[in-house]
VOKOL-212520 format. One record per residue: x negated, y negated, z negated of N, C-alpha, C in turn. Coordinates in steps of 0.2 Angstrom, whole numbers, plus 2048, in hexadecimal, padded with zeros to 3 digits. Layout:
N
XYZXYZXYZ
...
This chain:
328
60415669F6001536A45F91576A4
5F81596AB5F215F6AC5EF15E6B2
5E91606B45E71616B95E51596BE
5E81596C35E81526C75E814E6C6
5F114D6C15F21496BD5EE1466BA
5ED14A6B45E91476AD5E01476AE
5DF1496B55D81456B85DA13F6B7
5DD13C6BD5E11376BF5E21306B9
5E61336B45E61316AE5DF12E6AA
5DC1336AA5D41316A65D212D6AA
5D112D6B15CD1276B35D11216B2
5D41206B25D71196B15D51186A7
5D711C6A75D411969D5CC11B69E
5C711C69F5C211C6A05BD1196A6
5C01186AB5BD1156B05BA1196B5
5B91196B85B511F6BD5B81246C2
5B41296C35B712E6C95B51346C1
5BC1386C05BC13D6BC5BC1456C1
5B814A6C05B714F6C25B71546BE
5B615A6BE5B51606BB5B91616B5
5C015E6B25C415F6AF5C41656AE
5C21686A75C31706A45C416E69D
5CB17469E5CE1756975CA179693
5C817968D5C317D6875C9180684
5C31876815C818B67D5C4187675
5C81896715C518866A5CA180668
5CB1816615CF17A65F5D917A65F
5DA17F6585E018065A5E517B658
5E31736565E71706555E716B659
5E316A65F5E31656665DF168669
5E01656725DC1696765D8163678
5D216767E5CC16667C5CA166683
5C81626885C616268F5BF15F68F
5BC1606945B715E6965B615E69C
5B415869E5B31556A55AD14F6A5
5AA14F6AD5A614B6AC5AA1456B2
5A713D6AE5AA1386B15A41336B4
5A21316BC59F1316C05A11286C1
59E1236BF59C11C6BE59B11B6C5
59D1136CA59D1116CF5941116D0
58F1116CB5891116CD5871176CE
58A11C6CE5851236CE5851286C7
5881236C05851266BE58912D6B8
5881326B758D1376B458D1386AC
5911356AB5941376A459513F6A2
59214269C59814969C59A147695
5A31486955A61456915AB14B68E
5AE14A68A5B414E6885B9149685
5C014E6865C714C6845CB14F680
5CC14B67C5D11506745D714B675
5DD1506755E314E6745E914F671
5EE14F6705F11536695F6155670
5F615D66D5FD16067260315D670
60915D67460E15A67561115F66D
61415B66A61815E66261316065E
60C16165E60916265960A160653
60816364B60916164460215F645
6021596415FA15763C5FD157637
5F815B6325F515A62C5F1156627
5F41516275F014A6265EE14562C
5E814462A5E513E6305EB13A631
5E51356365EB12D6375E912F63E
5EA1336425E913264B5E212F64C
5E11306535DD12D6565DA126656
5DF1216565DA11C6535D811B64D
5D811D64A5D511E6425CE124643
5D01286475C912C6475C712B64D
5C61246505C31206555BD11C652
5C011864B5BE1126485B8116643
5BB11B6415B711F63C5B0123640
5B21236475AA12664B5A611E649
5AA11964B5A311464C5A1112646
5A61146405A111363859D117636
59E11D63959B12463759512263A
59411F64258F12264658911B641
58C11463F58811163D584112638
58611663358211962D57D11F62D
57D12363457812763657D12E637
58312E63658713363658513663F
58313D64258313E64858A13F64C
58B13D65059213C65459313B65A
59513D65E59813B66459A135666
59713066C59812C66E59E12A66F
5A312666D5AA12666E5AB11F676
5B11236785B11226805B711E67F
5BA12067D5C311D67C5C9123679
5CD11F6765D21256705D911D671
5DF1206705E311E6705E912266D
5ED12166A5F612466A5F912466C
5F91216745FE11D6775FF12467A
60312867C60613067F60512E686
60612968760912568D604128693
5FC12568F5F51266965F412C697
5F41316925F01396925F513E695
5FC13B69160214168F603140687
5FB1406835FD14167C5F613C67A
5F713A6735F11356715EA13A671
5E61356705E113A6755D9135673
5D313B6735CD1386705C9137676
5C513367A5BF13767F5B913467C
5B213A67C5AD1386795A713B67D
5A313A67B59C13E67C59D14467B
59914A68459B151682590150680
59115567C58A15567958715D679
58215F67A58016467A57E168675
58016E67357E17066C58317866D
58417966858818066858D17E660
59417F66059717F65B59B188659
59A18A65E59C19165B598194654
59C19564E59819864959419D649
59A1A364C5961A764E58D1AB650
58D1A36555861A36585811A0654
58519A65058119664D57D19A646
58019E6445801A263D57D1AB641
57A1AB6475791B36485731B364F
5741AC64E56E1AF6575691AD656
5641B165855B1AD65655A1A6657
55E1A465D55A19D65F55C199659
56319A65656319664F55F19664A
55A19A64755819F64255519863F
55119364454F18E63F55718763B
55C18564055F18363E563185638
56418B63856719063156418D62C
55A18C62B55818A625559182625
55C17C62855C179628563174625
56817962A56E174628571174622
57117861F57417561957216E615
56C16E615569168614568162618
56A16261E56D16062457515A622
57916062157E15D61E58015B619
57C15D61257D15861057915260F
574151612573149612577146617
57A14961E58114562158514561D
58814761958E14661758E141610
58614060C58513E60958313460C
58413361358312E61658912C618
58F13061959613061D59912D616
59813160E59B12D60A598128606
59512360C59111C60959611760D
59B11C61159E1156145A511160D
5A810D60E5AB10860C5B110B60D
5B711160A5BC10F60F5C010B612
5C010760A5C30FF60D5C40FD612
5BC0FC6155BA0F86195BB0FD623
5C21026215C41066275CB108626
5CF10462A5D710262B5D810962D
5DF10B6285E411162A5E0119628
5DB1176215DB11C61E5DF11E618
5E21246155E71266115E312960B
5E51296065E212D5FF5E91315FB
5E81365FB5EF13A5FB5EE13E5F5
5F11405F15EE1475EB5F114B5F0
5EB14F5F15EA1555F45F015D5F1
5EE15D5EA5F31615E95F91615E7
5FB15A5E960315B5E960515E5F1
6001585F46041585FC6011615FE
5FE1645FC5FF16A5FE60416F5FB
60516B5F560C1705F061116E5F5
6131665F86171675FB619168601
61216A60461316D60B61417160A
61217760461417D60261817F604
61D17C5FF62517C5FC62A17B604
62817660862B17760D62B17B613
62418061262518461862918A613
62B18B60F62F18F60E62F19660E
62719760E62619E60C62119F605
6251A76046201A85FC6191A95FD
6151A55FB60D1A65F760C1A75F0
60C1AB5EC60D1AB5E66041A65E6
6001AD5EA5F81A95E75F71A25E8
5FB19F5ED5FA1985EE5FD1955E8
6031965E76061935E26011935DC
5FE1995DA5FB19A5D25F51965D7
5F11945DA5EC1925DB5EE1895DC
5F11865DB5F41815DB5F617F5D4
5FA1825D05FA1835C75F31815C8
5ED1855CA5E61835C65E417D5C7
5E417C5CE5E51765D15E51705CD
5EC16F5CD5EE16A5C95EC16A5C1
5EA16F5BD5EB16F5B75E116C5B6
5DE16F5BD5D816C5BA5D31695BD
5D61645C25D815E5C55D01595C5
5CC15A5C65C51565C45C714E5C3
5C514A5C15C51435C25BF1405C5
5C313B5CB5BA13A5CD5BC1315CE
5B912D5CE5BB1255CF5B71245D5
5B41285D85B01275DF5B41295E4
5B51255EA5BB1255EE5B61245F5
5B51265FB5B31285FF5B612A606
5B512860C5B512A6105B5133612
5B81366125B613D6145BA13F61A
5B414461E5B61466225BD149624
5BE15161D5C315361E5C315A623
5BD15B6265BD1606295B616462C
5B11626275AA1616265A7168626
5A716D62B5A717562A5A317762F
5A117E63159E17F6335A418363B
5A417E63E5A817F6465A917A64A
5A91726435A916D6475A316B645
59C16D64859616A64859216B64D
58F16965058D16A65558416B655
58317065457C172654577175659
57017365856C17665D56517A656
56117C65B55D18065955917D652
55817465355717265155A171649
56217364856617164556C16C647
56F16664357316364357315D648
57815E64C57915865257C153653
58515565158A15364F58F15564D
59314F64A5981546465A0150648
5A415564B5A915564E5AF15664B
5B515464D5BA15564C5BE151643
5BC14A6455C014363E5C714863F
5CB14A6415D11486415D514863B
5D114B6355D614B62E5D214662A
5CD14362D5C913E6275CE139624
5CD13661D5D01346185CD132613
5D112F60F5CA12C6085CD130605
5C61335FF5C71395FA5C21395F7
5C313E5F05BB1405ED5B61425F3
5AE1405F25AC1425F75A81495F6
5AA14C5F05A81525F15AD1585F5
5B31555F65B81575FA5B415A601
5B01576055AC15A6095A715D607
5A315E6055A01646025A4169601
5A816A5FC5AC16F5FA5AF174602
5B016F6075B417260C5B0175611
5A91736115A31776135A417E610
5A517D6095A11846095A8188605
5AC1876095B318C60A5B219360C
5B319760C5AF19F60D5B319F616
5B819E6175B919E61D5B619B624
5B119761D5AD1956235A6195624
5A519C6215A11A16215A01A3626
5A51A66295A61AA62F5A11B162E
5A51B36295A21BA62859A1BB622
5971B66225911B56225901B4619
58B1B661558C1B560E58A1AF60B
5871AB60F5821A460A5891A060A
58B19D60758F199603592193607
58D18E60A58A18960E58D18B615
59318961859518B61E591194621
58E19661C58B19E62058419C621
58119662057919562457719461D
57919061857518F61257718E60B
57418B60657618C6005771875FB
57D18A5F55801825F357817C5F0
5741815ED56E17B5EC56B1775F1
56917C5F75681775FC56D170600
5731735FF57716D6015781695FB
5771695F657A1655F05741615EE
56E1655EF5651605EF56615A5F4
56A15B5F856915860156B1515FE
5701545FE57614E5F95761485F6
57414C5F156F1485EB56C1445EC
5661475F05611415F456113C5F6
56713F5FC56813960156E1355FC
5711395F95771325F757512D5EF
5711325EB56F12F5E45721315E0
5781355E057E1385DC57913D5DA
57D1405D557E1465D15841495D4
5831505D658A1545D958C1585D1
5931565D059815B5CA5971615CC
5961675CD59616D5CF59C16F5CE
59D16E5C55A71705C65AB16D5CB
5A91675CC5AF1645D15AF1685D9
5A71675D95A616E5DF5A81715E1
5A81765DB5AF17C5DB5B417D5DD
5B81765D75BD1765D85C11735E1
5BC1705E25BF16E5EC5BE1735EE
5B91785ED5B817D5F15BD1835F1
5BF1835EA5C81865E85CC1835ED
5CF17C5EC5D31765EF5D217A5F8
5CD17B5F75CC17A6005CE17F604
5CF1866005D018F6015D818D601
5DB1885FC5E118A5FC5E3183602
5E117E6035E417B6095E117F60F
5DE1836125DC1866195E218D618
5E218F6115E91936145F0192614
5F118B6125F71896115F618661C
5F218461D5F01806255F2187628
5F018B6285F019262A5F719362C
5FB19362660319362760518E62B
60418862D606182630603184635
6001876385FB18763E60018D641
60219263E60419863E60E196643
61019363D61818F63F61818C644
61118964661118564C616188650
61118F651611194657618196656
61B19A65262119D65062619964E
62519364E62C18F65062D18C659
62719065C62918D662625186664
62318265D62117D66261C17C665
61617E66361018066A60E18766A
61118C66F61119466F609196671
60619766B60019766B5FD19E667
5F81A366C5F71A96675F31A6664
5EC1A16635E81A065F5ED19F65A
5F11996595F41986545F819F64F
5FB1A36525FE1A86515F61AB64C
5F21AE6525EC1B064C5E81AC647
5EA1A86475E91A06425ED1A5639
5F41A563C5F81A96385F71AD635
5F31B16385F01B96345EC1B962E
5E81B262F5E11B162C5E71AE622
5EB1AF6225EE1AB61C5EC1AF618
5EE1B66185EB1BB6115E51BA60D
5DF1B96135D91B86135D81B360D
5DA1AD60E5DA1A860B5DF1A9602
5E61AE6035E61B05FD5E21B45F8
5DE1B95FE5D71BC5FA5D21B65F6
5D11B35FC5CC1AE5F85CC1AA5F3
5D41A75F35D31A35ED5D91A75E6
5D71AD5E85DA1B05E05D21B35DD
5CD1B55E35C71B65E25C31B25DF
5C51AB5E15BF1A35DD5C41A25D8
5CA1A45D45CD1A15CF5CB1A65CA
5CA1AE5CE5C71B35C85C01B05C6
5BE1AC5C85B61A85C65B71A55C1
5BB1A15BF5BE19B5BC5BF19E5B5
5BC1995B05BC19C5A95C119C5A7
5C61955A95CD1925A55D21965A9
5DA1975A65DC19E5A65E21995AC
5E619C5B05E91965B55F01955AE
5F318F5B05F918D5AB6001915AD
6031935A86071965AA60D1905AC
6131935B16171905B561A18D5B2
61E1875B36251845AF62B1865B0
């Protein structure tokens, strides 16, 4: 469903007269439109529309309504967010289950965010930025939010491993580490799941909002930190911190705002965790394409980036004092 059609569609799930449907580049695991929706009084909404392509893989998450309920408890705790307009599963109204929210102005391209002067003052701010967001995001209650999962992480990536059926030696041996040094945390948390520097939406100012729930879940809540400061999503750049800052500043933000003490091993060790799930996601992202079921060059270039991710986390285990355990 496109074009006429799926104008047609939206307005009836959001009410109004739908105009200027435009398809967005960026976003290789759902697509992304923006359209503005024009109210019987005059008045004009600019909105956007996420919806999962026909046969897509998710890696986790619970769908759209689960990362419906999670914007309006995020949005109560000070978490910045997109006004949410309507989300459902139903294939039926969009084509495919589908989010519509608040389109927001800001820039989320890294690139620009991490190299162009109008950002110069944002750079010194966001780390700091994020973490006292994420330090407010894990004040929420899971409990108190239907159809979140808590998964051990390294198994379910051992066994997505195991099932895509290609050799990673480095993934393998970064997985042994994994599991053999396994932090224990009794703090269970709301976490985003994908807390990095391309779903955020920045101005000159800094931080605006933060976009894209669709892997949130309960976890340790150092699991988001850690995945901030993944070197891939750096994007070239050397600070630690998504490419704009450093781990003291985000880990002081933290603190502050949440009253904890951050483990800096356990840090780490996500921040390991996080290298070896973006390039096991990489693989998955890659098979989309090459089995045919969403024929996609982003995806295909998704696939390239997997080495990369071998480098990096044979790179973070060369750091690591304790020796990896040898195989059974």
């Amino acid at each position: 469903m496109n074009g006429p059609d799926l104008e047609a569609a939206l307005a009836v799930v959001v009410g109004g007269t739908v105009t200027g449907l435009t398809r967005l580049s960026g976003g290789a695991s759902r697509e992304t439109w923006a359209f503005d929706l024009t109210q019987d009084d005059g008045t004009v909404e600019r909105l956007i529309l996420q919806r999962d392509p026909p046969g897509a893989s998710r890696i986790g998450g619970g769908g759209m309504d689960l990362e419906a309920r999670v914007l309006g408890a995020a949005a109560a705790v000070g978490v910045p967010v997109p006004r949410l307009v309507a989300a459902s599963e139903d294939p039926t109204l969009v084509g495919s289950a589908f989010i519509v929210m608040q389109r927001l102005d800001g820039e989320t391209i890294p690139r620009r965010i991490l190299r162009d002067d109008n950002f110069a003052h944002a750079r010194e701010v966001l780390a700091a930025q994020c973490g006292a967001v994420l330090a407010r995001l894990h004040r929420l209650d899971p409990a108190g939010i239907d159809g979140l999962v808590d998964v051990d992480q390294v198994g379910q990536y051992r066994d997505l491993l195991d099932a895509l059926g290609q050799p990673h030696p480095a993934f393998e041996l970064a997985l042994r580490w994994l599991a053999a040094h396994q932090p224990t945390s009794a703090r269970r948390a709301v976490v985003h799941g994908d807390f990095r520097n391309g779903n955020l939406i920045v101005g000159p100012e800094g931080l605006r909002a933060v976009l894209d729930w669709e892997l949130v879940h309960t976890g340790d809540p150092l699991e988001d930190l850690g995945w901030l400061c993944v070197r891939a999503w750096r994007f070239g750049v050397p600070k630690p911190v998504g490419g704009f800052g450093e781990y003291d500043q985000l880990i002081a933000a933290y603190e502050a705002e949440s009253g904890t003490v951050v483990d800096r091993d356990a840090l780490r060790w996500w921040e390991i965790m996080g290298t070896l799930k973006w390039g096991v996601m990489c693989i998955v992202q890659a098979t989309t394409h090459t089995s045919g079921i969403v024929r996609s060059v982003e995806l295909a270039a998704i696939g390239r980036r997997v080495c990369e991710n071998e480098w990096d986390v044979l790179d973070l285990l060369a750091c690591q004092p304790t020796t990896v355990p040898a195989a059974p």
